[in-house]
C-alpha positions as CSV (number, residue, x, y, z in Angstrom):
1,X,5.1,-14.7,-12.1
2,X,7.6,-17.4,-10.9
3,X,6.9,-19.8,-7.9
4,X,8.3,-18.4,-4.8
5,X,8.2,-20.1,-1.4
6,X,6.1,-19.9,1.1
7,X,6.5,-20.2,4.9
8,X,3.5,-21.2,6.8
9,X,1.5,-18.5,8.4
10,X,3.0,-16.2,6.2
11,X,1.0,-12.8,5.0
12,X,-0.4,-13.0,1.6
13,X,-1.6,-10.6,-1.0
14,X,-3.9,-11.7,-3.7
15,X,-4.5,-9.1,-6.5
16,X,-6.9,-9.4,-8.9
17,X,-6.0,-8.0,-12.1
18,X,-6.3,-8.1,-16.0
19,X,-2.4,-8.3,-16.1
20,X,-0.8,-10.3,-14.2
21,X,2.4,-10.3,-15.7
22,X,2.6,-6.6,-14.0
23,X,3.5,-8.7,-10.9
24,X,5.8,-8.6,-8.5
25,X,7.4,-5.7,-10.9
26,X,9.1,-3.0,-8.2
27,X,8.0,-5.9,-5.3
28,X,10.3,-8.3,-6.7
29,X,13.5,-5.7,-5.9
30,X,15.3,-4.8,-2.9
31,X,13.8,-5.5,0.6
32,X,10.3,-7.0,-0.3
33,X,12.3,-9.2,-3.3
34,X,14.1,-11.0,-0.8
35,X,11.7,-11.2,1.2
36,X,9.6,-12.8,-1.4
37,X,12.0,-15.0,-2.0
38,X,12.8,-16.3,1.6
39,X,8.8,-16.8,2.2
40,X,8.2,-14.0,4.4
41,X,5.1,-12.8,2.9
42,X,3.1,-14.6,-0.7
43,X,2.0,-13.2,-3.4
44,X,-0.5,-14.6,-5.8
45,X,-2.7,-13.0,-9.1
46,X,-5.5,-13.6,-10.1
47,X,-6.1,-13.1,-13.6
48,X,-9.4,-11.6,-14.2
49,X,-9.7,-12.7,-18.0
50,X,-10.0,-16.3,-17.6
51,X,-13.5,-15.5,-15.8
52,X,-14.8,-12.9,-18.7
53,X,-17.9,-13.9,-20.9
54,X,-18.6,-15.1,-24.1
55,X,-16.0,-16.4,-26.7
56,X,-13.8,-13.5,-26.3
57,X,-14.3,-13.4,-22.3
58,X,-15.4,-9.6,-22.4
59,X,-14.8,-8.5,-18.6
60,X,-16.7,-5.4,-19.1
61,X,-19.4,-3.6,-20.4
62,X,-21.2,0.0,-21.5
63,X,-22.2,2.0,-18.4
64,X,-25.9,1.6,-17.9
65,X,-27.6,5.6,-18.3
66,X,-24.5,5.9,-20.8
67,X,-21.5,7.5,-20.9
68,X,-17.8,7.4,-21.9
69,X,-15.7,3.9,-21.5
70,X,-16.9,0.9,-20.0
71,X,-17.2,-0.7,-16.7
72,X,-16.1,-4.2,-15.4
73,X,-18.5,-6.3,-14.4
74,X,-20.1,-7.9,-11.2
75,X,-20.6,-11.2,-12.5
76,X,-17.1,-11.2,-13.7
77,X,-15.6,-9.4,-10.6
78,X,-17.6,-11.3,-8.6
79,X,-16.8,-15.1,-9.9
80,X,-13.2,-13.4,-9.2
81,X,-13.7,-12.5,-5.9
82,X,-14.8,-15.9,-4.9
83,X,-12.0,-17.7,-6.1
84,X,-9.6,-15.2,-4.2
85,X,-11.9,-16.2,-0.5
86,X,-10.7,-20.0,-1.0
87,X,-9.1,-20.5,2.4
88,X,-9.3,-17.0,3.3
89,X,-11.0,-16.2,6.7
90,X,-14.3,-14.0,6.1
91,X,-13.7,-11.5,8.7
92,X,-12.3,-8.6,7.6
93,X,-10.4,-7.4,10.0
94,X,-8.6,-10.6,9.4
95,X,-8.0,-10.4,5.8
96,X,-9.2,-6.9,4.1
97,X,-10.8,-7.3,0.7
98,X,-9.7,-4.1,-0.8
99,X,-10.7,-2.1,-4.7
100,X,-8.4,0.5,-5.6
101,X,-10.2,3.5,-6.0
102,X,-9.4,7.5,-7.0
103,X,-12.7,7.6,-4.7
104,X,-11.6,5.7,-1.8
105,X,-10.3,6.3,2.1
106,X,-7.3,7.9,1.3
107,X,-4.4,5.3,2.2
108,X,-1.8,6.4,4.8
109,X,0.8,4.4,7.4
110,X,-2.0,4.0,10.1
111,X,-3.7,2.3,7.1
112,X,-0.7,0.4,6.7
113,X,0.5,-0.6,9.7
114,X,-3.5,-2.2,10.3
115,X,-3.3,-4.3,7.1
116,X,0.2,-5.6,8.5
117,X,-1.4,-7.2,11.5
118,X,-3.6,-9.5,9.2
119,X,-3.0,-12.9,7.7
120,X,-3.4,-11.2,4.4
121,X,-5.4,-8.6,1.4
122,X,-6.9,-9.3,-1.6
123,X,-6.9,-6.4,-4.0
124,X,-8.9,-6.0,-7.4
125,X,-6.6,-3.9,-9.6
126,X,-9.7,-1.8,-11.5
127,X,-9.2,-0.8,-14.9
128,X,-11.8,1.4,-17.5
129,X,-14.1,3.5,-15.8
130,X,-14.5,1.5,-13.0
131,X,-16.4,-1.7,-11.6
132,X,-20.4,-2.6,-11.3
133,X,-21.1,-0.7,-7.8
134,X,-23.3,-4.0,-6.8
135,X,-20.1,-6.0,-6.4
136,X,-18.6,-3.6,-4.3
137,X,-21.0,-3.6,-2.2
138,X,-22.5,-7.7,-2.5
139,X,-18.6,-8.8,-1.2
140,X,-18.3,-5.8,1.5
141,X,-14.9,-4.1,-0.6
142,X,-13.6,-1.2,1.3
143,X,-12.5,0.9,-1.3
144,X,-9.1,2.7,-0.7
145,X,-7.7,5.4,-2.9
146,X,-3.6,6.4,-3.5
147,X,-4.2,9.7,-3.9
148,X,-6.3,12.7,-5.6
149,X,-5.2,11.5,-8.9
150,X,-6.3,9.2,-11.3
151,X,-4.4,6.0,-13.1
152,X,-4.8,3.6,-16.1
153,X,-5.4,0.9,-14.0
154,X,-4.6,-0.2,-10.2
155,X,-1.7,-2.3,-10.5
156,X,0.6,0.3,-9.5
157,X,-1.1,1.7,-6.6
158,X,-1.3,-1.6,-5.7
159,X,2.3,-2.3,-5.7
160,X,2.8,0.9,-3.8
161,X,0.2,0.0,-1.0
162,X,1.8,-3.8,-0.8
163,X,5.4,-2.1,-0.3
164,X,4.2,-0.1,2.4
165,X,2.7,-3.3,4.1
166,X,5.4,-5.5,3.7
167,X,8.5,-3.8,5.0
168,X,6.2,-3.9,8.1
169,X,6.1,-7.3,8.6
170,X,8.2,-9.1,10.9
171,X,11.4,-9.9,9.5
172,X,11.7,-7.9,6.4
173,X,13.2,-5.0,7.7
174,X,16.9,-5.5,8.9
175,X,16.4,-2.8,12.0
176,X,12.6,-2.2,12.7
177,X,13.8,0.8,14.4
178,X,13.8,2.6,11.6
179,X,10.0,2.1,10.6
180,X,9.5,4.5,14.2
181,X,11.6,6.9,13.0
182,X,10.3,7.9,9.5
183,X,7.6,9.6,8.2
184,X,4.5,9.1,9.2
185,X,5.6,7.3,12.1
186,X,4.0,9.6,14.7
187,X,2.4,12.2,12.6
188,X,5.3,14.0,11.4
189,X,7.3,14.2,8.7
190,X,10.8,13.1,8.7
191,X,13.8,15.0,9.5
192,X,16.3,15.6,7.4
193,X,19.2,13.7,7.1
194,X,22.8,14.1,6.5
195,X,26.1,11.5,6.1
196,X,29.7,11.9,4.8
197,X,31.3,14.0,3.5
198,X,31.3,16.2,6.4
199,X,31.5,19.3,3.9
200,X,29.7,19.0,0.0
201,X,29.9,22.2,-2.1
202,X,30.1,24.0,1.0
203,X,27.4,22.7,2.9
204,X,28.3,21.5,6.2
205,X,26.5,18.7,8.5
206,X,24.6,20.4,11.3
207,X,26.9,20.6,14.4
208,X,24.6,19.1,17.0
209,X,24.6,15.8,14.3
210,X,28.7,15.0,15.1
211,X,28.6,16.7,18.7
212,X,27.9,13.0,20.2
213,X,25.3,14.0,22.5
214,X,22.6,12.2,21.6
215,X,20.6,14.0,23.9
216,X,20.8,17.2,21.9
217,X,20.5,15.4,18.9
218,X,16.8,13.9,19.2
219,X,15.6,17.3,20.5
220,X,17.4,18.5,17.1
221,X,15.4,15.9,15.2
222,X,12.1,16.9,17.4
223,X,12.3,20.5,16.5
224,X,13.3,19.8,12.7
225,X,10.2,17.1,12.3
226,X,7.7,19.5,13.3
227,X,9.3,22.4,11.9
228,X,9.0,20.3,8.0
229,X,5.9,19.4,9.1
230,X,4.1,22.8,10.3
231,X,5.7,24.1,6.9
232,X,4.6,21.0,4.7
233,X,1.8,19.5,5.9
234,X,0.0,21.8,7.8
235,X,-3.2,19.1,7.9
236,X,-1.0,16.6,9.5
237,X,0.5,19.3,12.4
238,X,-3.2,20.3,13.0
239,X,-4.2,16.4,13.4
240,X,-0.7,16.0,15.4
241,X,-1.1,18.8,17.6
242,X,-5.1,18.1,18.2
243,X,-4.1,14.9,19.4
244,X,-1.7,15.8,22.2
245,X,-4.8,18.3,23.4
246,X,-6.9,15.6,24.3
């Protein structure tokens, strides 16, 4: 991964991984490329070969009781770990040391929007049937999970869960506006939404949209956000409306 600066005080992500050259992949495009690139936020790997035992620096090992595949291990993950603390403050509320898990919290905005208030994450990108439970738990790693499915490895869900972070952060966004407005944001989904032409394949923009009263338009935008998400996500409306009870 090539050099990028680095502005000081700027958030940092440091990802643990057996393949570092998946990095910045989808983070180096678009919002979070540039602001890679201007030094908003830093990211570093940390390749977890180099720490591996023996002459062929095996990472992992057979699970112990048996079974299928293997599992990385502690002393490995661990010697890993500690190089990623170097300067890193060891509270975590100030820098959350994270494993990627299909067993984890699931990850959502609230998630999101916490890890953006830090002065940085370091994530271990897991890959075979997992990692040596007594690392997890020696170095405190809150494990955090993408979703009810399961990967190859957790370099993507990590680059999914660092694109959510960073177009938080100060700066990177051109109108942070918009990070109120979407999805998520308060619960609900998003409405939808519509631009020119005024009429495709006979399809016309809502009315209220063009009317100019902008008035009638957020209430339009209310009603259509909890209409999607009673429909949708009936979890989220219950959680929504449970809320606004109390």
């Amino acid at each position: 991964m090539a050099e990028t600066p680095r502005l000081k005080g700027a958030w940092t992500a440091r990802i643990i991984t057996l393949f570092p050259e998946a990095f910045p992949g989808t983070l180096g495009l678009s919002l979070t490329g540039k602001a890679l690139v201007a030094g908003l936020w830093h990211l570093e790997t940390i390749p977890l070969r180099p720490f591996g035992i023996g002459k062929h620096r095996n990472v992992d090992d057979t699970p112990a009781g048996g079974g299928a595949g293997m599992v990385l291990r502690a002393d490995v993950v661990g010697a890993a770990f500690d190089q990623a603390a170097i300067g890193t403050p060891p509270d975590r509320a100030k820098w959350p040391v994270v494993y990627l898990s299909p067993r984890g919290k699931p990850f959502d905005q609230a998630m999101a929007r916490r890890w953006a208030t830090t002065q940085g994450i370091t994530m271990l990108a897991g890959r075979f049937e997992g990692v040596d439970q007594r690392v997890l738990d020696h170095y405190a790693v809150e494990e955090v999970s993408l979703g009810d499915f399961v990967l190859t490895g957790g370099e993507i869900a990590a680059q999914a869960l660092l694109d959510a972070v960073v177009r938080l952060l100060p700066g990177v966004l051109g109108n942070a506006a918009s990070t109120e407005e979407e999805s998520h944001s308060h619960g609900l989904l998003e409405h939808p939404q519509y631009t020119r032409p005024a009429v495709w394949e006979g399809r016309e923009i809502p009315p209220v949209l063009t009317s100019g009263n902008h008035a009638e338009v957020e209430k339009w935008r209310r009603a259509e956000a909890e209409r999607l998400t009673r429909e949708r996500r009936p979890d989220l409306w219950a959680a929504t409306k449970a809320k606004s009870e109390r």
